[in-house]
C-alpha positions in Angstrom: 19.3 18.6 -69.9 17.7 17.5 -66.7 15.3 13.8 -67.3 11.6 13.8 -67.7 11.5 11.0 -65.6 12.2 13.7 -62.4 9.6 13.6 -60.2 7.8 17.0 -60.5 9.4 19.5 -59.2 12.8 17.8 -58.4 13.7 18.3 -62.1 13.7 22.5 -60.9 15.9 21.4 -58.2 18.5 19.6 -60.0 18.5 23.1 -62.0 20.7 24.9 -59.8 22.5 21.8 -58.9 23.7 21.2 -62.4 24.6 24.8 -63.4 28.5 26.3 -62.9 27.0 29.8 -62.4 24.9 28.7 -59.4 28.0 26.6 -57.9 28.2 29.3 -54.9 24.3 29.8 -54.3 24.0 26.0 -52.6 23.5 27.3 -49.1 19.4 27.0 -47.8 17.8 29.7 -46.4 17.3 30.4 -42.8 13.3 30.8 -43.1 12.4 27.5 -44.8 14.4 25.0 -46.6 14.5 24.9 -50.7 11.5 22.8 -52.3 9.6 22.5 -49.0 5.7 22.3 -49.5 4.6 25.9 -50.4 7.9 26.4 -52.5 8.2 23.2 -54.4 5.1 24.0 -57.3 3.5 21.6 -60.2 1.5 22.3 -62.4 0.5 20.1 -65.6 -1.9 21.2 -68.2 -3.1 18.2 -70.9 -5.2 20.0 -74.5 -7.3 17.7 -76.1 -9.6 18.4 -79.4 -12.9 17.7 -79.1 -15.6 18.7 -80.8 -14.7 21.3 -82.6 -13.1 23.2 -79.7 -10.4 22.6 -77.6 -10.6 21.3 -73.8 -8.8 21.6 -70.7 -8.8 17.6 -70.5 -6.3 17.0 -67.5 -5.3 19.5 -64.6 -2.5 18.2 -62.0 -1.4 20.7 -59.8 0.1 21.8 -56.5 0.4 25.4 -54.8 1.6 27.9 -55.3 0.3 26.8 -59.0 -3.3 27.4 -60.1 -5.5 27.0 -62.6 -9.2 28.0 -62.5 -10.8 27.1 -65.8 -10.5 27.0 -70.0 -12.1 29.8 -70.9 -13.1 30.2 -74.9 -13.5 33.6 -75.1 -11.3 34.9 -78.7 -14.0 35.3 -81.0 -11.7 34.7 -84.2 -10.9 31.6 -82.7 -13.7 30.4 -80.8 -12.5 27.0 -80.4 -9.0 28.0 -78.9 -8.6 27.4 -75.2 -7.5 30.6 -73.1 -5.7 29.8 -69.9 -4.5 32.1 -67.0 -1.6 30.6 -65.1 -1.7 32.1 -61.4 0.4 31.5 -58.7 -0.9 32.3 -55.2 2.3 33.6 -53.8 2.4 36.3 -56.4 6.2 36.0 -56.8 9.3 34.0 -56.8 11.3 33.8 -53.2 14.8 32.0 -52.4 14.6 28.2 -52.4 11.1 28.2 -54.8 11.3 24.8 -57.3 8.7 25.5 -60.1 7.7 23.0 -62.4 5.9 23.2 -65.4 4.3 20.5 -67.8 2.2 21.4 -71.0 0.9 18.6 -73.6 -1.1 19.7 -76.3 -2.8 16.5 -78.1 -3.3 16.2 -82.4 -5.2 19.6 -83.6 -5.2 21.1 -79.6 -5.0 25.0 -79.6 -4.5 27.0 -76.9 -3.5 30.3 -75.2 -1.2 30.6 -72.3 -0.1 33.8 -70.4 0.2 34.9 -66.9 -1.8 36.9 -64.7 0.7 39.5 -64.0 4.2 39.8 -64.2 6.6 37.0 -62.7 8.5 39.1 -60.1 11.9 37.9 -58.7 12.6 39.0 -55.2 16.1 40.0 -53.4 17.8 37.0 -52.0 20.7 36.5 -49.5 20.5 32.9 -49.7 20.0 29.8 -52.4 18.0 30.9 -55.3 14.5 29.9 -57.4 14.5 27.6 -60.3 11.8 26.9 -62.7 11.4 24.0 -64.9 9.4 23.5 -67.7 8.1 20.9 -70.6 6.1 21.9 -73.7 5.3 19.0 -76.1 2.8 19.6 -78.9 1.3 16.7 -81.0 1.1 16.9 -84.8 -1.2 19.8 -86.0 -1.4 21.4 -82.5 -1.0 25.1 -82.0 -0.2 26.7 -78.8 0.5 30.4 -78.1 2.5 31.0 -74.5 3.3 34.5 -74.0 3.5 35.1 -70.2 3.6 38.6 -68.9 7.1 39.9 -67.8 9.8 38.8 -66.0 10.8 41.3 -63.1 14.3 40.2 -61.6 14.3 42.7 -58.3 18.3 43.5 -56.8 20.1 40.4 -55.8 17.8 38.4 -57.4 19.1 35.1 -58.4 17.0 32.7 -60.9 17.4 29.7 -63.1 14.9 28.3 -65.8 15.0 25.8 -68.1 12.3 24.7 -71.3 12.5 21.5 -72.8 10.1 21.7 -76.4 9.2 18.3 -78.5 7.1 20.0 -81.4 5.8 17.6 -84.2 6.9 18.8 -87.5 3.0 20.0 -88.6 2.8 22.0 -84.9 3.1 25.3 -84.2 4.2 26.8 -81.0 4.7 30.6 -80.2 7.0 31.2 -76.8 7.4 34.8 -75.7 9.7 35.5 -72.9 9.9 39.6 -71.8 13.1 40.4 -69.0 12.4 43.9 -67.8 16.3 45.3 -65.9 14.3 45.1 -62.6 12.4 47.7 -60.6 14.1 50.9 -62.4 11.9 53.9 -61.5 12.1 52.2 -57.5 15.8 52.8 -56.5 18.8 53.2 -58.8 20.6 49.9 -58.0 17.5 48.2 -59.1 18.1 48.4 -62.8 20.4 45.3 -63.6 20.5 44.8 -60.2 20.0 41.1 -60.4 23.0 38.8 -59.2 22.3 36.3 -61.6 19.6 35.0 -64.1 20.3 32.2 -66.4 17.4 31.0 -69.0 17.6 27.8 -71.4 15.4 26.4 -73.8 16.2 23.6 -76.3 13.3 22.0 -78.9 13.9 18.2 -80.4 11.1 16.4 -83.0 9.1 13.7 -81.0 11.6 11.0 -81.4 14.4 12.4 -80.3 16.1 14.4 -83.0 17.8 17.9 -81.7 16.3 21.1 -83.6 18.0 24.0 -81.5 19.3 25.5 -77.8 19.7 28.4 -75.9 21.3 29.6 -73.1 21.5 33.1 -71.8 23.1 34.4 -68.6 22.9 37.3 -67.6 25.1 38.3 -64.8 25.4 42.1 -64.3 28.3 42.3 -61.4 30.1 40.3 -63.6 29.8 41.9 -67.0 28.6 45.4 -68.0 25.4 45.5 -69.5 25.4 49.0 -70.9 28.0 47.9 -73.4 27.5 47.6 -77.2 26.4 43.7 -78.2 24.8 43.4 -74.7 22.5 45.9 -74.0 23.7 49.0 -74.8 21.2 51.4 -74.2 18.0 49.2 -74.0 16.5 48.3 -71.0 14.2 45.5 -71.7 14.5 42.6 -74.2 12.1 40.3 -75.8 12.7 36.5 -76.6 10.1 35.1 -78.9 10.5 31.0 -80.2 8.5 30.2 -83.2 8.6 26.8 -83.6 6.7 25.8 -87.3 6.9 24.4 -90.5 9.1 25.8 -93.0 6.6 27.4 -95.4 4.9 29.1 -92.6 7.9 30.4 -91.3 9.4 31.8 -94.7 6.2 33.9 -95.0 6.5 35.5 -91.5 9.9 36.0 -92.1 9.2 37.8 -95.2 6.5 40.0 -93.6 8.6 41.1 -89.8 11.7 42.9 -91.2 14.0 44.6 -88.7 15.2 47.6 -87.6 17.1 49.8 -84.8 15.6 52.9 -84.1 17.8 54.7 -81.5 16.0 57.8 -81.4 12.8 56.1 -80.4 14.6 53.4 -78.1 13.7 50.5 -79.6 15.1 47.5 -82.2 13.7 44.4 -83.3 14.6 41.5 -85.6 13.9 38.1 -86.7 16.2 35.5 -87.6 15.9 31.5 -89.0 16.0 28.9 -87.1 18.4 25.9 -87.4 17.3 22.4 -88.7 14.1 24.6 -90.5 12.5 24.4 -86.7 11.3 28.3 -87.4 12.4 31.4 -86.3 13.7 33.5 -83.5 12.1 37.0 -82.6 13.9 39.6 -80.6 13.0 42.9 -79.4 15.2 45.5 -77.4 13.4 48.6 -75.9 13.9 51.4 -73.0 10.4 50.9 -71.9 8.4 47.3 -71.3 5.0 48.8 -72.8 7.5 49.2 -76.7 8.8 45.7 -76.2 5.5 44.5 -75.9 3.8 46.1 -78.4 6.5 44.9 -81.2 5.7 41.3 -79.3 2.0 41.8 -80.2 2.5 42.6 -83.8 4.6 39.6 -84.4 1.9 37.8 -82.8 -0.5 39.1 -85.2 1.2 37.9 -88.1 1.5 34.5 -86.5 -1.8 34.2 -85.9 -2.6 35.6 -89.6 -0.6 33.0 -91.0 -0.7 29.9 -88.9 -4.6 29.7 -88.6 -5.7 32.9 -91.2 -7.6 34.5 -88.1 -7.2 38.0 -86.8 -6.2 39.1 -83.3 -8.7 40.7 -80.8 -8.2 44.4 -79.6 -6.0 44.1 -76.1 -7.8 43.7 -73.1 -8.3 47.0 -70.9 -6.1 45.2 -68.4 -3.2 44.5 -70.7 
């Protein structure tokens, strides 16, 4: 667990630093050196309630990190703050330190996502590292579901989420890892040298709920092997951190299933320490996983605020 008390984006380089399966990706690379200005990214969002809606209170931020503007646009929830987290390189290179920050203050809700998918590139030197911090005050509700994760060949990529949610909050965290570029050359699909992903969720003062880790290292180990991915291509992470009631009745209304014939499986799971549940979906294409992502966010939604999702966007 890397301190809060990091400045910015020096907690995404003592990622890499601290991790046994980046020991050998140390070296800098030869265009510009690791968490330079340009690669070295911040961005901290503050929610506040406020008059019946949610506001965009506090913006800090530093390229390649962007924020234009709360919009309030969900008719079921006009109150809800929708936010579009852009980055102005479009992508993640070797030697990128990515730092993320997101406070959402008593009966704040909000709605995060991307505005296209996080693509990894190939790297022959160092690697990117992303760091992040969700903390949600009591009452607060915040829906993150970023677009998905694109790990090109040889990418190599670290990321770490550290969660303090009040025991009244609600917080939905969607995570989609596509096998890389699949249909664009052959080596592409799990082509990726490494990616390693941790998240971990405590109460306010202190007290540990759950952690995560998954690497993913395809040189290493097969991925086409049964309990890893068999023959999936993409898989879906969804955190639902809530109270306990709440998350008995979504649990009660998901189910599961593996569907071979049409390529896809899904399943939810509790929690430890009554924290909520965990949602995962495997699928052969991303347009499946996300569409099984989408319903589970529909019962969320149902149950967490009694509101109904909007149609999808054109665009999504």
């Amino acid at each position: 667990m890397i301190p809060s008390a990091f400045p910015h984006w020096a907690r995404a380089e003592a990622l890499g630093a601290s991790m046994q399966e980046f020991a050998s990706f140390q070296d800098e690379p030869p265009q510009m050196r690791s968490g330079t200005v340009g690669k070295s990214g911040f961005l901290r969002l503050d929610f506040e309630h406020r008059s019946g809606k949610t506001i965009l209170a506090n913006l800090e931020r530093r390229v390649p990190y962007m924020v234009q503007r709360a919009l309030h646009c969900d008719e079921q929830l006009p109150g809800l703050a929708y936010v579009f987290l852009i980055t102005t390189t479009g992508c993640l290179l070797q030697g990128d330190r990515l730092a993320l920050d997101i406070n959402l203050h008593p009966r704040a809700q909000a709605h995060l996502t991307s505005q296209s998918a996080t693509k990894i590139h190939a790297m022959d030197a160092n690697y990117a590292a992303q760091s992040q911090t969700i903390a949600l005050a009591d009452d607060a509700y915040l829906e993150f579901l970023p677009e998905p994760v694109i790990p090109h060949r040889n990418a190599r990529f670290i990321s770490d989420t550290q969660i303090s949610v009040a025991p009244s909050a609600t917080l939905l965290l969607s995570e989609v890892i596509q096998p890389g570029r699949k249909h664009h050359h052959p080596d592409e699909c799990f082509g990726a040298t490494v990616l390693s992903v941790s998240t971990a969720a405590a109460r306010p003062d202190g007290i540990s709920l759950f952690a995560e880790k998954l690497v993913i290292e395809p040189r290493r180990y097969a991925m086409r092997q049964t309990g890893v991915m068999g023959s999936f291509d993409v898989l879906a992470n969804v955190i639902l951190c809530t109270p306990k009631d709440k998350a008995e009745r979504i649990h009660e209304r998901v189910g599961a299933d593996v569907n071979l014939a049409e390529g896809a499986a899904f399943g939810a799971c509790r929690l430890p320490n009554d924290a909520g549940l965990i949602f995962k979906v495997l699928g052969r294409e991303t347009a499946q996983v996300k569409a099984k992502v989408r319903e589970f966010w529909s019962v969320v939604r149902q149950e967490i605020t009694g509101a109904a999702l909007p149609p999808p966007y054109l665009w999504r």
